[in-house]
PANUSE-423286 format. One line per 3 residues: number of its first residue (from 1); for each residue y negated, x, z negated of C-alpha. Coordinates in nm, 3 decimals. Layout:
// PANUSE-423286
NUM	Y:X:Z; ...
// end
This chain:
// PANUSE-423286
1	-1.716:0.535:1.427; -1.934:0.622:1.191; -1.729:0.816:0.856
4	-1.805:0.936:0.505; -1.706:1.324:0.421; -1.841:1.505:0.099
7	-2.135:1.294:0.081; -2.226:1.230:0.422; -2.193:0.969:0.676
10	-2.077:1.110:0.998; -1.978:1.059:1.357; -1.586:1.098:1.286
13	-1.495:1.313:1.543; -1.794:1.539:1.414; -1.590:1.566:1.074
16	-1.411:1.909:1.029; -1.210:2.026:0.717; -1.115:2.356:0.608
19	-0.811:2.485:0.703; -0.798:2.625:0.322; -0.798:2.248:0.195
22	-0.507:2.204:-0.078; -0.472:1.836:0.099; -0.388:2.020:0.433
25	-0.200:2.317:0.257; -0.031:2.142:0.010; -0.069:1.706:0.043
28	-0.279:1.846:-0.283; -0.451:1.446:-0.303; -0.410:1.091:-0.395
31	-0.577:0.741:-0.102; -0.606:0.426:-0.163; -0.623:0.135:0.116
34	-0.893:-0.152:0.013; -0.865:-0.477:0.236; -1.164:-0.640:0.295
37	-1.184:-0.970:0.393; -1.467:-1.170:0.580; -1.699:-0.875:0.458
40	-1.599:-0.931:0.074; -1.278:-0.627:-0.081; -1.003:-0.754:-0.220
43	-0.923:-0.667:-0.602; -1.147:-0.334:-0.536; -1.135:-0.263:-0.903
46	-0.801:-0.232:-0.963; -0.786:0.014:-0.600; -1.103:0.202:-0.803
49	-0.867:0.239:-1.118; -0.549:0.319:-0.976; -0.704:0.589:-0.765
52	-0.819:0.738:-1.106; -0.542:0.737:-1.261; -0.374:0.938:-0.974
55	-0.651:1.171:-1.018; -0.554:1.235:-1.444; -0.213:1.277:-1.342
58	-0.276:1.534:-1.086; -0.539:1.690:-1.342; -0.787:1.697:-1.111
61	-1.146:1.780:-1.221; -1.332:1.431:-1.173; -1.148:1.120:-1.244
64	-1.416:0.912:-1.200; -1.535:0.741:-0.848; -1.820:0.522:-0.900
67	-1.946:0.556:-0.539; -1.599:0.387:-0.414; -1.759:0.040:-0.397
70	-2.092:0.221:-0.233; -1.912:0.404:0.035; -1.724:0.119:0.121
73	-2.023:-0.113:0.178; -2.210:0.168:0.326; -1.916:0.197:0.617
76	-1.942:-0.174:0.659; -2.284:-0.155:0.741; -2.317:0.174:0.926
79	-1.980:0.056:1.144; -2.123:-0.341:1.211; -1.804:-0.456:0.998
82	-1.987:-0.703:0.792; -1.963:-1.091:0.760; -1.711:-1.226:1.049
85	-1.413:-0.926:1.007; -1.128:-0.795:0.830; -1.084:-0.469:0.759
88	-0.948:-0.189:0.561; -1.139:0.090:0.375; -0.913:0.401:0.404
91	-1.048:0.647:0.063; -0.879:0.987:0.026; -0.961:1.251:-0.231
94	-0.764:1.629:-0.231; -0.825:1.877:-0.474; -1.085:2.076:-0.269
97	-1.105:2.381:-0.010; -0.953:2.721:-0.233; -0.755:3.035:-0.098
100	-0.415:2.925:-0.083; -0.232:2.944:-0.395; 0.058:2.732:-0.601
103	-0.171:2.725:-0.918; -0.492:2.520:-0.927; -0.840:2.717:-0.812
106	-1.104:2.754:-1.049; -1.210:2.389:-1.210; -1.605:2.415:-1.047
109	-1.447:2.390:-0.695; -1.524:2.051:-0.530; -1.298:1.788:-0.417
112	-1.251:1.670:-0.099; -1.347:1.320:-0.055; -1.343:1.142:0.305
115	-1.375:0.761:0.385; -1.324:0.564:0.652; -1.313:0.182:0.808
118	-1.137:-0.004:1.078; -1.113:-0.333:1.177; -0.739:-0.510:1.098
121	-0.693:-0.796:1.211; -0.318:-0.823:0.998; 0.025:-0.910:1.218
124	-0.030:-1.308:1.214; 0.323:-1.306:1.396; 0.526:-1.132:1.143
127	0.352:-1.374:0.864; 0.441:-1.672:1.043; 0.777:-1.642:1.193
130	0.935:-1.349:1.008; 1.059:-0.989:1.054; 1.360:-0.762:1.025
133	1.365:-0.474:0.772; 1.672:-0.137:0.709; 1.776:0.025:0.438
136	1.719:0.353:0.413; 1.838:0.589:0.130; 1.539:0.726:-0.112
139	1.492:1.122:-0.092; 1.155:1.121:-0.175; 0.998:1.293:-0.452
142	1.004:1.149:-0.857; 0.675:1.063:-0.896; 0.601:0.764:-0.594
145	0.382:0.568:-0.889; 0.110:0.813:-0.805; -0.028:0.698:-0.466
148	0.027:1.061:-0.318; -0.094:1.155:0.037; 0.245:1.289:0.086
151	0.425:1.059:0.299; 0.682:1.264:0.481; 0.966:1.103:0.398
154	0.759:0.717:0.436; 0.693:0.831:0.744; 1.068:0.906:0.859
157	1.183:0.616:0.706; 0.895:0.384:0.871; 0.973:0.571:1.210
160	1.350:0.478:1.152; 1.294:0.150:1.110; 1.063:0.125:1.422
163	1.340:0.273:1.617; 1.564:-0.040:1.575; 1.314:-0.298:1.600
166	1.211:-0.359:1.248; 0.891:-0.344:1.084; 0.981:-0.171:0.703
169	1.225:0.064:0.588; 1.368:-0.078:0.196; 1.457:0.249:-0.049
172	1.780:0.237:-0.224; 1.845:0.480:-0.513; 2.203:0.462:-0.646
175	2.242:0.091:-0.469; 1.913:-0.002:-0.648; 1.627:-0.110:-0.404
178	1.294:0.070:-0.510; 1.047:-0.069:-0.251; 0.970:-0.040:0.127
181	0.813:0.282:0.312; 0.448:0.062:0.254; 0.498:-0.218:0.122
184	0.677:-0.387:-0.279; 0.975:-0.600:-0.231; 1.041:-0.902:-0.328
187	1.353:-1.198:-0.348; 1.413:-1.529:-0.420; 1.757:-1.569:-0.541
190	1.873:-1.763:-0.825; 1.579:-1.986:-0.856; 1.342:-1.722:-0.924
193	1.140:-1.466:-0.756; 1.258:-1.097:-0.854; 1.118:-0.764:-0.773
196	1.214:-0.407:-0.902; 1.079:-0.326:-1.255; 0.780:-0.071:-1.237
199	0.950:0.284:-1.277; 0.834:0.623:-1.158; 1.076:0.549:-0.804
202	0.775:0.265:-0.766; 0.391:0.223:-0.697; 0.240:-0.047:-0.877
205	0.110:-0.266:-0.569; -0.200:-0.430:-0.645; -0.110:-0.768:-0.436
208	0.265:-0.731:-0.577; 0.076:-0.763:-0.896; -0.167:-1.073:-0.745
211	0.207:-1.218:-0.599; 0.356:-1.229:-0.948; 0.015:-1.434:-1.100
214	0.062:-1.661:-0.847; 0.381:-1.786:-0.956; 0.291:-1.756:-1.280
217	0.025:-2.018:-1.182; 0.277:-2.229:-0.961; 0.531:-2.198:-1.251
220	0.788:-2.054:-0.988; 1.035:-1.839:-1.210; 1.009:-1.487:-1.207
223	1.141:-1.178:-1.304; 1.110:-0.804:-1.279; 1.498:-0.646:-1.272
226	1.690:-0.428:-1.073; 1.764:-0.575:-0.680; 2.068:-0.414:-0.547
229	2.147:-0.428:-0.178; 2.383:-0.671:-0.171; 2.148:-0.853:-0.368
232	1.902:-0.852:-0.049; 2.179:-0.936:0.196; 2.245:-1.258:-0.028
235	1.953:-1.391:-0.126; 1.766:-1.706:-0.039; 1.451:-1.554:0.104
238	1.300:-1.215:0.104; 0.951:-1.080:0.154; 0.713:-0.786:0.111
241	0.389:-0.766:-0.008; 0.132:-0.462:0.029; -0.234:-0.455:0.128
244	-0.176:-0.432:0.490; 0.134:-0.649:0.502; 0.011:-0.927:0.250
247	0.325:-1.152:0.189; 0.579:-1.125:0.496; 0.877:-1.286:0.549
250	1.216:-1.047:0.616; 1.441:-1.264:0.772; 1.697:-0.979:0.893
253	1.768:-0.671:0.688; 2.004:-0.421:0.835; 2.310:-0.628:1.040
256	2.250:-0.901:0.805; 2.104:-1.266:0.859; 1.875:-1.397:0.545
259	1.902:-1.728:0.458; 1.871:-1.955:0.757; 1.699:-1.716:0.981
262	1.363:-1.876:0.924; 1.098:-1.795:0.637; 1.134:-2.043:0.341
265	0.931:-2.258:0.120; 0.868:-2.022:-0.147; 0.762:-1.778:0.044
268	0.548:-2.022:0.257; 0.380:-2.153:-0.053; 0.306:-1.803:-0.177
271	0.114:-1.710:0.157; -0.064:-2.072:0.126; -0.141:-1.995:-0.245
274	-0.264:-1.608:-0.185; -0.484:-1.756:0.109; -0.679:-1.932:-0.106
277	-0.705:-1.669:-0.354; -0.818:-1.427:-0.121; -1.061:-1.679:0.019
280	-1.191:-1.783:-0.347; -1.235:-1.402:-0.414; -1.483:-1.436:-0.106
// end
């Protein structure tokens, strides 16, 4: 596989980074997952934006990436990952290789910036007949609306939910549901689609955001308010949305049943509807 790292394109396993990189040190960096469908990304420009604004708000000194789109199409190529695949373009910046120290090294030192591509095929089986999720209480840090590359506590609570045969682990702060270890969260309950309002305990998922113009477009009610758990445990349908997830159907969540078991209609006609955007974005 064929890699980008500090302006080169690499065999992967010839890639090497400092040991003295703030990303290794410190999680000192911000990613951003692009899916690319049939050759063609999805919503690249708003990945390309929210990547820069993670870089303002950890002051980095370059929040600019014009060369995202580049890369990306560059690792298609070099990989033979064009025209007949999906795929996802992993992008990762940290603020650079510095002796180790809590305050920021001298503003001329370079970022790190590393790229790479895989084919992903998505979990067709999940989409179509459902999955089960947990609950999980939220210790991470205050500031998950930055797309941070530190994911310890994602991780745990992914790992915990793969431990007991369920695919995402849901966040609850003070009963409130935040959003799953990779993934936004969404209900239908009420006649209306709800998901958590943005807040600093929440990224800003670019297909959550696609999800919510849908039904603007379908004229299915919406709203963005606070989802407690019992809130999830009652309501008519659930699903998350993400990049890599696209709109799944939770049909379990903890000990509890959703609905009848089975992913519903408004969810179905969401994954029907976001098909065909993702095929007109082609």
């Amino acid at each position: 596989m064929i890699a980008y790292f500090n302006g080169q394109y690499l065999e992967k396993d010839k890639i090497t980074v400092s040991p003295d990189d703030r990303g290794f040190l410190f999680s000192d960096g911000i990613y951003e997952v692009v899916r690319f469908y049939k050759g063609k990304p999805f919503r690249l420009d708003e990945h390309q934006k929210r990547l820069e604004q993670g870089a303002r708000a950890l002051r980095f000194n370059r929040d600019s990436f014009p060369e995202f789109l580049e890369i990306a199409h560059q690792l298609q190529t070099k990989n033979n990952l064009l025209s007949t695949k999906s795929a996802i373009v992993y992008f990762q910046i940290t603020r650079g290789a510095a002796p180790r120290s809590h305050s920021f090294p001298k503003k001329e030192t370079p970022l790190t910036v590393y790229s790479f591509i895989r084919e992903f095929p998505g979990n067709i089986e999940e989409q179509e007949n459902g999955a089960h999720a947990i609950t999980v209480t939220d210790i991470r840090w205050a500031h998950c609306d930055i797309k941070s590359i530190s994911l310890l506590a994602n991780t745990l609570a992914h790992q915990a939910a793969r431990d007991r045969g369920a695919i995402e682990a849901l966040f609850i702060r003070d009963d409130a549901v935040q959003e799953g270890s990779h993934s936004n969260i969404c209900i239908y309950a009420e006649g209306k689609v709800k998901t958590p309002p943005i807040s600093n305990f929440i990224l800003e998922g670019i297909t959550r955001r696609a999800v919510l113009e849908l039904c603007h477009t379908l004229r299915i009610p919406q709203s963005e308010e606070p989802i407690r758990r019992e809130d999830l445990y009652k309501a008519e349908e659930v699903f998350i949305v993400g990049t890599t997830v696209e709109i799944t159907p939770i049909v379990r969540i903890d000990d509890k049943d959703i609905g009848n078991k089975k992913p519903g209609s408004i969810t179905r006609r969401l994954q029907e509807v976001f098909r065909e955007l993702v095929n007109t974005s082609l």
